[in-house]
C-alpha positions in Angstrom: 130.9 203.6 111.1 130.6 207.0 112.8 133.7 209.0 112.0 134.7 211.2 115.1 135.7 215.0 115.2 138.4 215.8 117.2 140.1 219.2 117.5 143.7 220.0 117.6 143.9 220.1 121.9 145.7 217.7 124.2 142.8 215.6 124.5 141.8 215.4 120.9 145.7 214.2 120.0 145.9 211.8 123.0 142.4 210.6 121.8 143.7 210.6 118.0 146.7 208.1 119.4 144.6 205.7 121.2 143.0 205.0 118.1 145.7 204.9 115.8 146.8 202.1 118.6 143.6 200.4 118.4 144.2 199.8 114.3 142.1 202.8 113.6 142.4 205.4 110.3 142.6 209.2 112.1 143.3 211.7 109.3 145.3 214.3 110.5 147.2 217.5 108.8 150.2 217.9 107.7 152.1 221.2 106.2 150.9 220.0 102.6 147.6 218.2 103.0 145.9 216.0 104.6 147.4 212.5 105.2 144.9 209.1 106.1 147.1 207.8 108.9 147.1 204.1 109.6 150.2 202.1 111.7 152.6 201.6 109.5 153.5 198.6 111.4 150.0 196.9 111.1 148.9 195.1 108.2 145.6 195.4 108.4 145.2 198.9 109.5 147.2 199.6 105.7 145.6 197.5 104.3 142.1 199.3 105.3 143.7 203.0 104.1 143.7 200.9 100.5 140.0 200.1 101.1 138.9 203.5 102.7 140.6 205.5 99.8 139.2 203.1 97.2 142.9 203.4 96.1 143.3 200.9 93.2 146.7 199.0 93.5 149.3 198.8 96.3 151.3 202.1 95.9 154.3 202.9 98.4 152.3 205.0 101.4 155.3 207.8 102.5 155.7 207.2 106.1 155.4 209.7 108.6 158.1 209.8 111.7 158.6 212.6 114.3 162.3 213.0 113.7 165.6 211.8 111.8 166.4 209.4 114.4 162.9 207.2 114.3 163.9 207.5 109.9 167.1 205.7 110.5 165.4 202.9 111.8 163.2 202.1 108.7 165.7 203.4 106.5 169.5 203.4 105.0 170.8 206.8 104.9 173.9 207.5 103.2 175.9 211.2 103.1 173.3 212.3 100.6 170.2 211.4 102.4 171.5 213.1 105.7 172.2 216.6 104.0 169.1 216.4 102.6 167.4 215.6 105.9 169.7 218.7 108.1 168.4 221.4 104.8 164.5 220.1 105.1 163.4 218.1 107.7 160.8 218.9 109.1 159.2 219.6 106.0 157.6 219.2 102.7 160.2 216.5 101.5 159.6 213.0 101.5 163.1 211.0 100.6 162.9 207.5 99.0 165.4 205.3 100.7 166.8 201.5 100.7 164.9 200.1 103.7 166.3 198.6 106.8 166.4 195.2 107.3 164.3 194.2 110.4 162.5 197.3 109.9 158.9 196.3 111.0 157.0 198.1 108.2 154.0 196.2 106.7 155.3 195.3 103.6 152.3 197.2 102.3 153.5 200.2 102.6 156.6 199.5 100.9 154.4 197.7 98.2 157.1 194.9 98.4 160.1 197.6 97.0 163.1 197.2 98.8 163.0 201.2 99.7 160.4 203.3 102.0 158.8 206.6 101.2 159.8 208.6 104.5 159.4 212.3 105.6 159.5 214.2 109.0 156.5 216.8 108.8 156.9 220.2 110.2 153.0 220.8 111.1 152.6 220.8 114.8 149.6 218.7 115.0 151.4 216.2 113.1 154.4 216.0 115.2 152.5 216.5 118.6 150.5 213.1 117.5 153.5 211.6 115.8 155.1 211.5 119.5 151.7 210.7 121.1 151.4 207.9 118.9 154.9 206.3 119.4 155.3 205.0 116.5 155.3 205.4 112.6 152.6 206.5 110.6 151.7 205.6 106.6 149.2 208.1 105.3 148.9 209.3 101.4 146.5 211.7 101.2 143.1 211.7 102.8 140.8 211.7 100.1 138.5 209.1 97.8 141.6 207.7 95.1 141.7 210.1 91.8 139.9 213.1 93.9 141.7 216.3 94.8 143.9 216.3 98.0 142.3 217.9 101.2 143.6 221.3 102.8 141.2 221.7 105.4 139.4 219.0 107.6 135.9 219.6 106.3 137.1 218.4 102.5 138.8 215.0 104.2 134.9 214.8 105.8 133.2 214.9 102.3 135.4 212.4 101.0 135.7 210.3 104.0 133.4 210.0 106.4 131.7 207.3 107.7 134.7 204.9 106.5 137.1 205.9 109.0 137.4 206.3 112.6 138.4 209.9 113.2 139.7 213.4 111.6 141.5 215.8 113.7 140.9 219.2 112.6 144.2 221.1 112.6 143.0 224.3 110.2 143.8 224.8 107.0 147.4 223.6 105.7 149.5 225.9 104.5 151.4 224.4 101.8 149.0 222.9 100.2 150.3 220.9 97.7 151.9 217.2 98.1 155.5 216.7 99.7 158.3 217.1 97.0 159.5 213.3 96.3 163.3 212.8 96.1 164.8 209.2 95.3 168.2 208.7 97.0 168.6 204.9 96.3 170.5 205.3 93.1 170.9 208.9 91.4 169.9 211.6 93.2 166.1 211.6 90.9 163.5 213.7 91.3 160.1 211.6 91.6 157.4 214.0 92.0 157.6 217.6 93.0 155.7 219.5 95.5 157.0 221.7 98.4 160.2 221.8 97.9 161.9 223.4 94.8 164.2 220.9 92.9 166.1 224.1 92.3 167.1 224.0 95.9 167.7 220.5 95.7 170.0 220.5 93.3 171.6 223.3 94.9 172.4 221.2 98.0 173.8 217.9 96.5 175.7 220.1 93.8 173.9 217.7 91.0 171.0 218.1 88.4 168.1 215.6 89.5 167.3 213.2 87.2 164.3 212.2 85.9 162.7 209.4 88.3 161.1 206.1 87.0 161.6 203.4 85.0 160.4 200.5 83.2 164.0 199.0 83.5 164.3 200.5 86.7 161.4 200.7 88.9 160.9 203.0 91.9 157.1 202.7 92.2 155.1 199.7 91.6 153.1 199.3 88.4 156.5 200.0 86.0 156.9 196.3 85.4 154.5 193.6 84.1 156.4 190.8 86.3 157.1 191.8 89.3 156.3 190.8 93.1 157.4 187.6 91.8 158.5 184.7 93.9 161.0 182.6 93.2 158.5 179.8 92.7 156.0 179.4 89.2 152.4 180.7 90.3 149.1 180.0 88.5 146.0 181.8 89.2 142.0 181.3 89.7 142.5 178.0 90.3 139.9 175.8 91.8 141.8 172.5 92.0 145.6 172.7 92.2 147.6 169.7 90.5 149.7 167.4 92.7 152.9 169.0 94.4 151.4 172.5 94.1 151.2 175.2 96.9 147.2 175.8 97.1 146.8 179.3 98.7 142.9 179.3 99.3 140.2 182.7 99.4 137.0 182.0 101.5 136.1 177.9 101.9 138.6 175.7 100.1 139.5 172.4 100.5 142.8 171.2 100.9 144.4 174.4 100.9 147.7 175.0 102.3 147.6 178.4 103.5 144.8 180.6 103.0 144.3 184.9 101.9 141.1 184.6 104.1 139.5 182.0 105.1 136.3 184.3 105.4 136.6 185.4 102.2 137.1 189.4 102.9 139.5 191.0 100.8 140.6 193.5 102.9 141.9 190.9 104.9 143.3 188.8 102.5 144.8 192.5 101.3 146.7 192.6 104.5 147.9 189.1 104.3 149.1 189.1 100.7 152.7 189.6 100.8 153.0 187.4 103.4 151.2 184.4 101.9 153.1 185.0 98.8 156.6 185.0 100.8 155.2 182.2 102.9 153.9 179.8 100.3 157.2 180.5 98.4 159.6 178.7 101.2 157.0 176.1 100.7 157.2 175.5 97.3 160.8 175.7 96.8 162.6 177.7 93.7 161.6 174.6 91.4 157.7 174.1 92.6 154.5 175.9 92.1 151.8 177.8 93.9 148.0 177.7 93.1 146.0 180.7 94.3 141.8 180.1 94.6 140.0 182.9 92.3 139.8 186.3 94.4 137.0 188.6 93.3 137.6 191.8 91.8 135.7 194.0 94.1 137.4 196.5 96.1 140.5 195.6 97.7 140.4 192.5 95.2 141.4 194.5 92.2 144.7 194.9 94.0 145.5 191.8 95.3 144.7 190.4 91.6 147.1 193.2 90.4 149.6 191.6 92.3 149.3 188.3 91.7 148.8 188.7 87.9 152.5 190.3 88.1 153.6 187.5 90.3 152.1 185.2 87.5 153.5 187.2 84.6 156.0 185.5 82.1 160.1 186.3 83.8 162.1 188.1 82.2 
């Protein structure tokens, strides 16, 4: 893949947009750093920022929107959340929120959590292709997993080109560091800092922030051995299912009921994995069980099998 350099014009946005439309990964700067933009809306096109990032397990992506009135359609906002939103927005705060029903969000970027990651950014080239684009964006950082965040385009280049479509070169960003996360679904908690002091946080809602996170109360995936868990018993690497079992097949299987991929490509079956699991669920019933076909663990594999070893885990 030939990754495309596009400058911060009219032309390079508009172009930026069309592929973003087309399912395509533009990185694109932000007041913090760089984000990896995908639709937030597509499953496959998150499913590839996974892949292009080499990013290890299904993490909430934030989700970018152009104003407070696109956020209220992905999320719940209570008194809180909108006096938070009138003090920083556009900015470097990204609120965690309980997510709308009917919201249209890949359950990807959510990583199956009942809340969404969402910020308004306050860079122009962010907002200028936030309204050319139409729609939401998902992007964590634009960088190889575990490497340091970009600030300028030629970093997202080292780490990134050749495995998505374009970067748009805004300059250098001027915060620098990551979006201040805030968690409004509970008590007000602070989740990761960044841009935005907590001091002036705290200030606002009139409440100390506490200390986000949880193994009894999880915010982020990872906190919980079961988890993503349907309702239905699930067994995994399975190469024949026993009688009255759900078989969810990876690459050629026979007699599968519904299938990650039938071509065997884990991004794909990436893309398709909360869906299947939802899917085969209704299928099984509360009482039955699902079989899934081994899935390798290469690439996006490692995360699916993440997932589905939580699914699998003992209930608590």
């Amino acid at each position: 893949m030939v990754t495309e350099d596009l400058t911060d014009s009219p032309e390079g946005i508009a172009r930026a947009a069309e592929v973003l439309r087309g399912g395509g990964l533009v990185a694109f700067p932000t007041e913090t750093v760089y984000g990896l933009g995908g639709d937030a809306r597509d499953d496959l096109a998150v499913a590839r920022i996974f892949d292009a990032k080499g990013r290890p397990r299904f993490n909430p992506l934030i989700v970018h929107v152009p104003d407070v009135a696109a956020a209220r359609g992905y999320a719940l906002f209570d008194d809180r959340a909108e006096a938070v939103a009138a003090a920083f927005w556009p900015g470097p705060l990204t609120m965690v929120l309980p997510l709308r029903d009917g919201s249209g969000l890949s359950p990807l970027v959510t990583a199956g959590l009942a809340t969404v990651a969402i910020r308004v950014p306050a860079h122009p080239v962010a907002r200028a292709l936030l309204r050319a684009f139409g729609g939401p964006l998902a992007a964590p950082s634009a960088n190889p997993s575990g490497k340091v965040s970009p600030t300028r385009a030629a970093h997202v280049r080292a780490g990134l080109s050749g495995r998505i479509e374009a970067v748009l070169d805004g300059g250098a960003c001027a915060v620098g560091v990551e979006s201040t996360i805030l968690g409004l679904d509970g008590a007000a908690a602070l989740l990761r800092p960044g841009g935005v002091a907590a001091e002036e946080i705290e200030s606002l809602l009139g409440v100390a922030l506490v200390a986000g996170g949880s193994a009894e109360k999880p915010n982020a995936p990872g906190q919980l051995a079961s988890h993503y868990a349907p309702a239905a018993g699930v067994r995994l690497d399975v190469l024949r299912p026993k009688p009255g079992e759900v078989f969810v097949g990876f690459g050629p299987c026979d007699g599968a009921a519904l299938t990650l991929s039938e071509s065997g490509d884990v991004v794909e079956a990436a893309a398709r994995l909360f869906h299947v699991l939802r899917e085969a669920d209704d299928l099984a019933g509360p009482s039955g069980r699902i079989a899934f076909a081994p899935v390798p663990e290469v690439g996006l594999g490692r995360a699916v099998n993440d997932r589905l070893r939580r699914a699998a885990a003992p209930r608590r």
